[in-house]
C-alpha positions in Angstrom: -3.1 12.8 0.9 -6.2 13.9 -0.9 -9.7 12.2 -0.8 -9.2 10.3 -3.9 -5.5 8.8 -3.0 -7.6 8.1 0.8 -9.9 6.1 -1.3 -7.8 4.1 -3.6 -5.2 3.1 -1.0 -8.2 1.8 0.8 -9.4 -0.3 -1.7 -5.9 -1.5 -2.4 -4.6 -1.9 1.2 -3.9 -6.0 0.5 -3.5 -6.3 -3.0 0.2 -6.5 -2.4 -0.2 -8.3 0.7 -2.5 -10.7 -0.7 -2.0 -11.3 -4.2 1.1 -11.5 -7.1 0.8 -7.8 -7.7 4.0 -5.7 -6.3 4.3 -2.0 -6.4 6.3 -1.5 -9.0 3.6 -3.3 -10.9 0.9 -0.7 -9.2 3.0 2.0 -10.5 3.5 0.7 -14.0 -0.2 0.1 -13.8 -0.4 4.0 -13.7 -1.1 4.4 -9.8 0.5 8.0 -8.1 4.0 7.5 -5.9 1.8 8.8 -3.7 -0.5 5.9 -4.0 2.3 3.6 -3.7 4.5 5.4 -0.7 1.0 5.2 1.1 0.4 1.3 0.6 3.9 0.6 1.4 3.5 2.5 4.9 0.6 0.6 5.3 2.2 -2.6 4.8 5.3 -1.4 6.9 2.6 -0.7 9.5 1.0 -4.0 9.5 4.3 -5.9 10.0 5.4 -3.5 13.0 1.5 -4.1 14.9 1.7 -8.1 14.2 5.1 -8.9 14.8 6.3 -5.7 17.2 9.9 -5.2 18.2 11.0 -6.5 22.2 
């Protein structure tokens, strides 16, 4: 990732966790598939740490 796509998954870490926005509508919005591959990791991530497999 580059310093930029750091920066804006930071600042967008819960909008799809937290609002009505998906990422499809990130991506129509004009965000990168990087962007979007990154905040769906993220999200992926935080399931796996609150609710971790037995």
């Amino acid at each position: 990732m580059t310093d930029e796509t750091t920066t804006v998954v930071a600042l967008l870490h819960d909008v799809v966790e937290d609002t009505d926005y998906t990422l499809k509508d990130l991506s129509d919005r004009g965000f990168s598939k990087e962007v979007t591959d990154a905040l769906e990791h993220a999200e992926k991530y935080k399931k796996a740490i609150a609710f971790p497999e037995d």
